[in-house]
C-alpha positions in Angstrom: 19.5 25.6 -1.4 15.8 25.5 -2.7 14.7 21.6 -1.8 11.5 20.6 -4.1 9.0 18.5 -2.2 6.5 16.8 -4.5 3.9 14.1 -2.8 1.2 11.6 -5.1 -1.0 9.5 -3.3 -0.8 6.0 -5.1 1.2 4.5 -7.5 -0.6 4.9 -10.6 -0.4 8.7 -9.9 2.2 10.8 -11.3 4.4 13.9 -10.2 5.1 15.2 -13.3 2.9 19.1 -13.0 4.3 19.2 -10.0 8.2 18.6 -10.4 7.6 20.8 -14.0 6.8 23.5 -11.4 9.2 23.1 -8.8 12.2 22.9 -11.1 10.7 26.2 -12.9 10.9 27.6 -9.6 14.5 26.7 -9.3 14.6 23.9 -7.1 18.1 22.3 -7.0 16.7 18.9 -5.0 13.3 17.4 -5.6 11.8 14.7 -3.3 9.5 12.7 -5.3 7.0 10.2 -3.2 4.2 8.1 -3.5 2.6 7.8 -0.2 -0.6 9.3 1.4 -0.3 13.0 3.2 -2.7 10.8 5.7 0.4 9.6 7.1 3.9 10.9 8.3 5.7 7.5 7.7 7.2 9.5 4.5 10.9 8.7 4.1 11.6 11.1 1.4 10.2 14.1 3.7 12.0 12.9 6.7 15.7 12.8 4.7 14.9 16.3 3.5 13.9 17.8 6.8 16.7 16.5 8.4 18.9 17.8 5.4 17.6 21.7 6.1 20.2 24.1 7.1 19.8 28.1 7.7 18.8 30.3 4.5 17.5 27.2 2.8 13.7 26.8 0.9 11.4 24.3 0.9 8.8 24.4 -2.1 5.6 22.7 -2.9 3.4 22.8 -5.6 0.6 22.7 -3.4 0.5 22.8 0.3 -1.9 19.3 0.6 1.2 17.6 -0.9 3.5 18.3 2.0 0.4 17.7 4.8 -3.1 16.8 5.2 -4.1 18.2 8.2 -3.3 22.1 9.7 -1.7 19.9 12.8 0.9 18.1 10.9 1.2 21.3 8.7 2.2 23.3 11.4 4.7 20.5 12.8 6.2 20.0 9.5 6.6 24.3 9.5 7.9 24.4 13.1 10.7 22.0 11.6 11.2 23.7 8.7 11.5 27.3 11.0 13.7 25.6 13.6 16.6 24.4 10.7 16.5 28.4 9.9 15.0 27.2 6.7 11.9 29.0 4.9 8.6 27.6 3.3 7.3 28.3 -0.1 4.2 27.2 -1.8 3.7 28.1 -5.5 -0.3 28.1 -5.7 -1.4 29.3 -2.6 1.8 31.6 -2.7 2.8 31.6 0.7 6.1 32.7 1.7 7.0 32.3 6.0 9.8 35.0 5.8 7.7 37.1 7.4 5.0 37.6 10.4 2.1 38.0 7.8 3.3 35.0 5.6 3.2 32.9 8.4 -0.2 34.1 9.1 -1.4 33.6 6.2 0.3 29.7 6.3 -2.0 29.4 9.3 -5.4 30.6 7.5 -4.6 28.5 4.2 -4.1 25.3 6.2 -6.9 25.9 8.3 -9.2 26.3 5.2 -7.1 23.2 3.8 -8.2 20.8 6.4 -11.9 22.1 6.6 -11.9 21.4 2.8 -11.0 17.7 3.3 -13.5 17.8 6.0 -16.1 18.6 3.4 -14.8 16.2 1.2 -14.6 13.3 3.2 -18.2 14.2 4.9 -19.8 14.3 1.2 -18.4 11.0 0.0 -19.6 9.3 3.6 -23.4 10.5 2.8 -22.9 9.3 -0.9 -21.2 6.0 0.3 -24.4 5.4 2.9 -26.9 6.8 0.2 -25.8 4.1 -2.2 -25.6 1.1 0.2 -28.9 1.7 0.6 -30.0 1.4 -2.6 -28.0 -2.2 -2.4 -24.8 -0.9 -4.0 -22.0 -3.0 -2.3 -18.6 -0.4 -2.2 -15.1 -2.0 -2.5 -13.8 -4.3 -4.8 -15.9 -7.4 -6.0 -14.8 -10.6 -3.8 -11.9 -12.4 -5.7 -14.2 -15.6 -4.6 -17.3 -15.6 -5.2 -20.2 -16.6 -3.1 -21.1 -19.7 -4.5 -18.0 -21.1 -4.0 -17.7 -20.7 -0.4 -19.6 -24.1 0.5 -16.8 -26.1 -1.9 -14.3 -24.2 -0.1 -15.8 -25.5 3.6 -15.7 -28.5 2.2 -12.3 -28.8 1.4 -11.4 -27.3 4.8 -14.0 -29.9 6.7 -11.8 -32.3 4.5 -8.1 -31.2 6.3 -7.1 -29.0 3.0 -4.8 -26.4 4.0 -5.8 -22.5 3.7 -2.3 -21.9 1.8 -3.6 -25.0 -0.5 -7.0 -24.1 -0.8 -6.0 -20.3 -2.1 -3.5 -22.2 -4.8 -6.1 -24.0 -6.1 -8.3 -21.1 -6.8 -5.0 -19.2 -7.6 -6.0 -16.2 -4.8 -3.8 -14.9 -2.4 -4.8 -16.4 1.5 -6.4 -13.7 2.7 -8.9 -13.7 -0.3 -9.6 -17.1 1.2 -10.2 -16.0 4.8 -12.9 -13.2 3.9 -14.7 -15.8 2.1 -14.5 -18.3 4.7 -15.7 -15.2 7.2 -18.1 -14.0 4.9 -20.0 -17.9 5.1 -23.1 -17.6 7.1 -23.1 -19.3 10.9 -25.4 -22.5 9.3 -22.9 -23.2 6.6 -20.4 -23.8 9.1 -22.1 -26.3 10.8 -22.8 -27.9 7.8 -19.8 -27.8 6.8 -18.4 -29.5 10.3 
């Protein structure tokens, strides 16, 4: 059986190019998930390694959609090769039936992960180059600054934290990062 493995990240992403091409590769089963690669807490890829017998495929569109790194790439391959199951990857065309295409499996995830490496090191020099010009990364604070004095208030007063983030219709965690984000003399003030 040829088992289609297809992997977004979040879930406003979707798998559509990629299940297109696994069912035009004749894939019988197709695991759709939407969970980060950054992780192996991935139900769907679990159920279908543990479904693999001998003589069957695994397929990917890409090979970053089944791992993210060459370590978890080569665990997810030793599983794959231990079932007596095979491992196919339709851009990179890799194919571990044989010696070389295993070899090749190696190289492509190495170069893979040194990508991401890349990647990852770029956007950390662009994050730090931005902060400090003043940009502030992350969502903007669902409260906002000048608020937080009001909201020391209310807690100096015995308001609850549950009560406070109804009444500014947040959800309580909202309401601790503002109360952390106070400076030390607003505290006292606010005591």
């Amino acid at each position: 059986m040829r088992y289609g493995y297809a992997r977004v990240s979040t879930d406003e992403q979707r798998t559509h190019a990629q299940t297109d091409a696994l069912e035009g590769a004749g894939c019988e089963v197709i695991f759709e998930e939407k969970r980060s690669g950054g992780t192996m807490a991935r139900p769907l890829l679990q159920k279908m390694l543990e479904s693999l017998k001998p003589g069957d495929v695994v397929v990917v569109y890409k090979m970053d959609r089944i791992a993210r790194s060459l370590r978890d790439l080569m665990d997810i391959q030793d599983r794959i090769h231990k079932a007596g199951a095979d491992f196919k990857s339709l851009t990179e065309v890799i194919d571990t039936t044989s010696p070389a295409g295993r070899m090749i499996f190696q190289i492509l995830g190495a170069f893979a992960e040194f990508e991401r490496a890349i990647i990852r090191e770029r956007t950390t020099v662009g994050l730090h180059a931005a902060m400090e010009r003043g940009a502030k990364p992350g969502q903007p604070s669902k409260i906002p600054d000048d608020h937080i004095p009001k909201i020391l208030e209310f807690r100096r007063r015995g308001e609850t934290l549950t009560h406070i983030a109804r009444r500014y219709d947040v959800h309580l965690s909202s309401v601790k990062r503002a109360i952390d984000r106070a400076p030390r003399e607003m505290h006292l003030r606010a005591v």
